[in-house]
N, C-alpha and C positions, 0 to 999 in steps of 0.2 A: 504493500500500500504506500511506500515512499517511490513519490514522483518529482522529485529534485533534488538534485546532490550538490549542495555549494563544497566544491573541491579544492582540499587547498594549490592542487595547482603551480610546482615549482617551476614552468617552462623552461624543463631541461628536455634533453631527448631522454634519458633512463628514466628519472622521476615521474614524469606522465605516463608513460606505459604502467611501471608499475603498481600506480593507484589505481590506473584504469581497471587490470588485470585483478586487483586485491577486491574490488568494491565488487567485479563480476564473478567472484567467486562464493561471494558470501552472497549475493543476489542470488545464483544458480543454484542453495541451497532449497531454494523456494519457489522456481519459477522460471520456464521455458521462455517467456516473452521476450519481444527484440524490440530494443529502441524505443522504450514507453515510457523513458524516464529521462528528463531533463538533468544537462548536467553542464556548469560553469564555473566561474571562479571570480572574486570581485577582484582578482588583481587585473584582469580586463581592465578594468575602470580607473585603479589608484595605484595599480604598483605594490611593492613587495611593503610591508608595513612592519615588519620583522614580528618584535613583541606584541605588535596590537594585532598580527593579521587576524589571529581568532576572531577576536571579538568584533572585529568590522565585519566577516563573514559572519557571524552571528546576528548583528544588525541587518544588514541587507536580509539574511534567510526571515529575520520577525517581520520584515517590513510586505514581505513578500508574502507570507502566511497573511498578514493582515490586512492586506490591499488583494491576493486571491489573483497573484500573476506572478508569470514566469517569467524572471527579468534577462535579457541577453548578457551573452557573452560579447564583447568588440570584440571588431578584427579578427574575425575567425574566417579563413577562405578555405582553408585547405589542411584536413587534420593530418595528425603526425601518422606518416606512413607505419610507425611500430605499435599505433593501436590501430584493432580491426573492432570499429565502433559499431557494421553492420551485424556482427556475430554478438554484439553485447547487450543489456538490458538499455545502453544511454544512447544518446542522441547530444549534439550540443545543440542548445538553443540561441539562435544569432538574431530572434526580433522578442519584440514585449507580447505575449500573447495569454488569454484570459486561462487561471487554470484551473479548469471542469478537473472533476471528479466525482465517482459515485460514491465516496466515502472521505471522515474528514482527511485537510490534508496534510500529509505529515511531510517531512523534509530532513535529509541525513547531513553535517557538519564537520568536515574534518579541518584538523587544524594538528601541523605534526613541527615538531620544535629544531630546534637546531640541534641538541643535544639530545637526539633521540626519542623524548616523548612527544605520545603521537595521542592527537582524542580525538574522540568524534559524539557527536553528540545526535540523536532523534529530536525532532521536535514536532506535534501538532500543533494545529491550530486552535485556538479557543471557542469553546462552545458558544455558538450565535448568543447574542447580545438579549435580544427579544425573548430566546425560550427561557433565561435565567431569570430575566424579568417576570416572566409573568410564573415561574414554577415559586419565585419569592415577593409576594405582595410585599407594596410600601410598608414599613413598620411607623405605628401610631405613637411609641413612646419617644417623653421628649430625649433630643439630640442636643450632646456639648460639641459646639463650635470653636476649632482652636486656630488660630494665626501666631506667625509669628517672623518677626522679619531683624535687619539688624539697624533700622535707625525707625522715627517715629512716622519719618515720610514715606519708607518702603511699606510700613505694616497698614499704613491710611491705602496706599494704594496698591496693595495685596487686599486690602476688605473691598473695594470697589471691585475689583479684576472678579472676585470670588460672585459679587452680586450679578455684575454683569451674567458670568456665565453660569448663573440658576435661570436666571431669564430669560436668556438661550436655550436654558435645555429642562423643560420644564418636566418633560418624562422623570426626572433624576429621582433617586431612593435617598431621602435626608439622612436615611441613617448608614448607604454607601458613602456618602459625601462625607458625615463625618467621620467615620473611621477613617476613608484616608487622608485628612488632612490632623488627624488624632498619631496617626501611624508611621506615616510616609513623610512627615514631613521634617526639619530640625528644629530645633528651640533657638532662638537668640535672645538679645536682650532684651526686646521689644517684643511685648506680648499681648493679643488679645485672646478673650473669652464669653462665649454667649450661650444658653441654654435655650432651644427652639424646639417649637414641634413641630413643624411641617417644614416646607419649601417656601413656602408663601411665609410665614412669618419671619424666616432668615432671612429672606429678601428684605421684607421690612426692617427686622433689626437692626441689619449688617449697615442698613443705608441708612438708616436715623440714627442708631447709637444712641440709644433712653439708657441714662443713667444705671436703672434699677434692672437691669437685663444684659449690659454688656459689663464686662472687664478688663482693664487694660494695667497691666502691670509693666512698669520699667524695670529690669533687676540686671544691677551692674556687677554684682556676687554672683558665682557661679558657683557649682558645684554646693550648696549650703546641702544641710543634713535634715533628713526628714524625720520626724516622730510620734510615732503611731502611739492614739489615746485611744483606751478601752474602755466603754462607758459599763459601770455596773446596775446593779436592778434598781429598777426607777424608771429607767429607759426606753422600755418598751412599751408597743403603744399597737391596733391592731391593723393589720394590713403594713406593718410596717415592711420597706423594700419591697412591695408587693409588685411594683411598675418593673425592678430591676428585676426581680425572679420571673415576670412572664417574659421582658425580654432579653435578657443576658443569658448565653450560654453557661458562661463560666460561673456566675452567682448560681445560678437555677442546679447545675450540678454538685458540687461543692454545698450548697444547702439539703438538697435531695439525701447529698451520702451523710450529712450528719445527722437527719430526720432519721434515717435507714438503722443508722448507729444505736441511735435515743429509744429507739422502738422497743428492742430488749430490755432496756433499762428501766423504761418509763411507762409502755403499758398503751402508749397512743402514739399517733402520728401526729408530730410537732405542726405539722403542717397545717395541719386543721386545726392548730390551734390558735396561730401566728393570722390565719388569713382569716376572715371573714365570711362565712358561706349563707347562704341565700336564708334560710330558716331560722338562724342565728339571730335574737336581735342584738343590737351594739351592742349595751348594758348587761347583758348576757353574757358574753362571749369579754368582754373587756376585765369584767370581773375572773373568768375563769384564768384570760390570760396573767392578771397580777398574781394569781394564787403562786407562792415560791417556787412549787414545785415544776412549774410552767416557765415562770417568769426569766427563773434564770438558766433553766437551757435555752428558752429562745434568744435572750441577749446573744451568748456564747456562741450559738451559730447562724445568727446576721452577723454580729462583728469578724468572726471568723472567714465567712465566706465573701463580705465586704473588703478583708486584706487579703486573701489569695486572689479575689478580681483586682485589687492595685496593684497584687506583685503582679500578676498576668502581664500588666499594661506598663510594666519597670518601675514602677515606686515603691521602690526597696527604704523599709524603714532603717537608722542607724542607731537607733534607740527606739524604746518601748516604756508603756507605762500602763497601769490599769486600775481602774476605781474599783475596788472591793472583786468579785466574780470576774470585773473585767480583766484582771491581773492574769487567772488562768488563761485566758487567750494569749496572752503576751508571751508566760511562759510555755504554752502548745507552740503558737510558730516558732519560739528561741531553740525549741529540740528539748525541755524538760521533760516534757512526756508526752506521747505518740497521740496523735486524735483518739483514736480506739481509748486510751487512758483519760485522756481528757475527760471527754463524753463518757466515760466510766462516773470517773471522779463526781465530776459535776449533777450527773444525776444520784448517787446518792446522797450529796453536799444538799442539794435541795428535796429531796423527799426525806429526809431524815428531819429537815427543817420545818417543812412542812406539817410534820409527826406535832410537834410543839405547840404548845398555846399559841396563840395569835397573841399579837402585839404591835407596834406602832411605832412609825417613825416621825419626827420632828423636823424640819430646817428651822434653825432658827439666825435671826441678823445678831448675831454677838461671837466677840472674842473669844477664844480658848479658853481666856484666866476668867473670863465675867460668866462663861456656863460655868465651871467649876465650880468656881464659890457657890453658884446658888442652885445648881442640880440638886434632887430630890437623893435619896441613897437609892430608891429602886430602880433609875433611868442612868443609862451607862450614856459616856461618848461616845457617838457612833461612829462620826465622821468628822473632821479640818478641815474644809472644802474652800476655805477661805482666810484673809486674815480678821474678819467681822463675818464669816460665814459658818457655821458648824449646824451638827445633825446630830440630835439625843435619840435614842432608844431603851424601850421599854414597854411593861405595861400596857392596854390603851386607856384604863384607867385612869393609871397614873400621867400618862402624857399630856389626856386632854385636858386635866386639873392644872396640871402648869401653863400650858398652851392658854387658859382662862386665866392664868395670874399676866402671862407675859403679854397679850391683848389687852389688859388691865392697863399697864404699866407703857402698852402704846410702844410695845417691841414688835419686831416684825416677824412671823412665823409661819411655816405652810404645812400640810401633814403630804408625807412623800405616799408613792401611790403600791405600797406594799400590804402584802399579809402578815408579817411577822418581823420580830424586834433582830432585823442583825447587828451583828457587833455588837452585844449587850450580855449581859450576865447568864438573859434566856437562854442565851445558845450554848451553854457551859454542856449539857447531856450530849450534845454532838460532837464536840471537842476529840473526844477519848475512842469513839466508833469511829470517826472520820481516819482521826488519825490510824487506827488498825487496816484502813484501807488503803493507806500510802504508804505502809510499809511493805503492801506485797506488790509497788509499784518500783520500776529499776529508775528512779529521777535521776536525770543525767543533767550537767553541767550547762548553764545557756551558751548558744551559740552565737547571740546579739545581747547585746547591752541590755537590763531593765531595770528603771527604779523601782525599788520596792515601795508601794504604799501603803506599808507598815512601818516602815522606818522613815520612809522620805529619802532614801542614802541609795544611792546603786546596788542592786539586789547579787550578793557574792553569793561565791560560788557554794561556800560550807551552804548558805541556806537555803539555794535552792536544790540540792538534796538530802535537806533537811525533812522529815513527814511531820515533824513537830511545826517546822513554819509555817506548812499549808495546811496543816491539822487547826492552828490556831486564828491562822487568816480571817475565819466566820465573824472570829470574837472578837479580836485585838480592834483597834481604834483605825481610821484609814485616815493615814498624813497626806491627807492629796494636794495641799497648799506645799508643806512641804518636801513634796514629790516632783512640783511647777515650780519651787525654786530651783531645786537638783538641776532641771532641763534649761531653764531660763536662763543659765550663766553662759552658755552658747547662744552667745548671738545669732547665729547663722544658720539657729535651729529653726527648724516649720515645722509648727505644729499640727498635725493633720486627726481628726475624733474619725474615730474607725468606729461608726455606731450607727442608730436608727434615728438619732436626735442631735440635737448640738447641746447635752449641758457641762459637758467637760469643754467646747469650746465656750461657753459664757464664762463659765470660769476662772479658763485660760486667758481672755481678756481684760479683765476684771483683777487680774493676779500684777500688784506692784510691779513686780520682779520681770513681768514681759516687757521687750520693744515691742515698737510700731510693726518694726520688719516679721515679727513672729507671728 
């Protein structure tokens, strides 16, 4: 089925015979026919190119597959008396002519070196344009639009060049277009960014540029370091990544195999618990999803499978960090313990939690030292989530009695959207079971950086194969302010929330200790 042979063609008398002679033998292993296959060479055209001849043969062979013609050979009158081209599969082609065939068309590539190696390469042609089209309907979810150029006036007009040709070509799949310019294209200094869902609305965007829709970043740093924030329970909310799980490959699988995982463990499919199904009402289904035992597998595999789709796309974290539960993802991707472990762990950490009285959490607007002094004795510190921001647990009892003293008193306060008191005294009966479960776990060394938000301090190596550390994680206090200073003293860090929500980026915000640039 190959009907052209771009040849490399040395225009010696030996060398031509004997490709001729090489190519009709490995033809003849397949096929009596004479002369039904086009054959040339683009030094016709340009001459001997030494290191580059391949790939210009290569060129010409795509351009010819893609245009569906047989390009000539020049100055061809009179072939070399030592090939007998009538007894061969070839023919040399000396005009431009259309090239039919009743299958696709393929075309063979040789290219042989000066030092003896020799390649050659098959290539077809790509499947018609229109049947790809229509076997893949336009995708409805929104599309990020990325540019990027090296001064402010190339990147203004890279976004015109871009509008133009949606307007040109209105058939287009928004979400081929941004893949490749997500993909195919480089980063420089000058960047934009826009989130669209059609063709029709990028056209609009790209050409007005509304503040609250597009992004444009200058960054004269290169290479800064990226750090992946793991939000813990609270976070979840339902239908969350729901847009990204109908249309991401890679979310949708990577979710799938940890739902698959959870299933032994937990008795349902996570799935149905995360999404929203038709019979469901909100209220319903919202509640089931807070219940612990729910709550914090599903954090653990949205966030999980939100960082293997940024690694997919090369956003390699260089540090890590996790709010409570969300710390276990951090140590799953560092290499602590294997998903299989993970997803172990985590489903007994919350159904054993779940086993517990219910109880209640707090945010409240005050210092570290201003809860202390006036915490009740049965309400623990749960959380430092700020320098004026912390999180009591406890009782619900007891929480909503203080909750009424500090509404009193005109302090600012929320109740977080839990079933049960983590981090608090309650959790003391799971401490000692947890822990028997990470002892029959092999925790291995991380392989990337994490701070621990138990200490606030870079999480070493003794304690993360430590089963006592992660046996006590439930209870202990979560320093996630000063977890955001540990990160913050790199300037050059970016901060990125690997989660379903932004509240580790409000946070992070809101944290003294961050630049602008962060």
């Amino acid at each position: 089925s190959i009907t052209l042979i771009e040849a490399h063609g040395t225009g010696t008398s030996l060398g031509d015979p004997i490709e001729i002679e090489s190519l009709s033998r490995v033809f003849r292993l397949t096929t009596d026919k004479r002369q039904y296959c086009a054959i040339g060479s683009l030094k016709t055209n340009v001459g001997h190119l030494d290191v580059a001849a391949g790939v210009a043969g290569l060129i010409k062979t795509s351009l010819a597959l893609r245009n569906r013609v047989l390009p000539p050979s020049l100055n061809y009158e009179q072939p070399n008396p030592n090939i007998d081209f009538e007894s061969s599969p070839f023919f040399v082609n000396t005009r431009l002519r259309d090239w039919e065939t009743p299958f696709p068309r393929r075309a063979g590539l040789s290219s042989f070196g000066v030092g003896g190696t020799n390649a050659h390469l098959v290539i077809e042609e790509a499947p018609p344009l229109a049947a790809t089209m229509a076997a893949s309907p336009p995708q409805t979810a929104p599309q990020l639009i990325l540019l990027s150029a090296r001064s402010a006036a190339a990147l203004d007009a890279q976004r015109l060049a871009i509008v133009q040709h949606l307007q040109d070509h209105p058939q287009l799949d928004m979400a081929d277009v941004a893949f490749t310019l997500q993909t195919g294209r480089k980063t420089f200094n000058y960047s934009l960014a826009a989130v669209v869902n059609d063709l029709t609305q990028a056209i609009e965007v790209l050409r007005e540029k509304p503040s609250q829709q597009v992004f444009e970043q200058r960054q004269l740093r290169r290479g800064k370091s990226v750090v992946f924030m793991f939000p813990g329970q609270g976070a979840q909310h339902l239908d969350m990544a729901r847009d990204l799980y109908d249309s991401d490959k890679i979310f949708r699988e990577v979710f799938d195999r940890c739902s698959e995982l959870l299933l032994a463990h937990l008795g349902y499919d996570l799935r149905e618990m995360v999404f929203l199904a038709a019979p469901d009402s909100t209220e319903t289904a919202a509640e089931r999803l807070n219940q612990t035992s729910v709550a914090q597998a599903a954090i653990f595999t949205v966030s999980y499978a939100l960082a293997k789709r940024l690694q997919a796309d090369g956003v390699l974290p260089s540090r890590m960090l996790g709010h409570s539960v969300g710390e276990f993802v951090a140590a799953c991707l560092a290499g602590v313990f294997s998903l299989e472990e993970a997803l172990r762990l985590i489903a007994f950490r919350a159904m054993h939690m779940q086993q517990l009285s219910t109880g209640s959490m707090l945010a409240v607007r005050m210092t570290e030292a201003e809860v202390l002094e006036k915490l009740p004795d049965e309400l623990s510190l749960a959380a430092i989530n700020g320098p004026q921001l912390c999180v009591v647990s406890g009782p619900s009892s007891t929480v909503e009695q203080w909750q009424q003293k500090l509404e009193a008193a005109e302090v600012v306060c929320r109740r977080l959207h839990t079933s049960h008191a983590s981090h608090s005294a309650m959790m003391d009966p799971v401490v000692e079971p947890f822990g028997e479960q990470l002892r029959g776990v092999a925790l291995r060394a991380p392989q990337l950086p994490i701070v621990s938000s138990v200490t606030g301090q870079p999480l070493t190596d003794a304690q993360a194969v430590d089963p006592n550390y992660w046996a006590r994680h439930l209870r202990e206090t979560v320093r996630f302010t000063d977890a955001l200073a540990a990160i913050t003293t790199d300037s050059a860090a970016v901060l990125l929330e690997v989660g379903p929500g932004p509240p580790l980026s409000t946070l992070a915000r809101q944290h003294p200790g961050r630049n602008s640039e962060q």
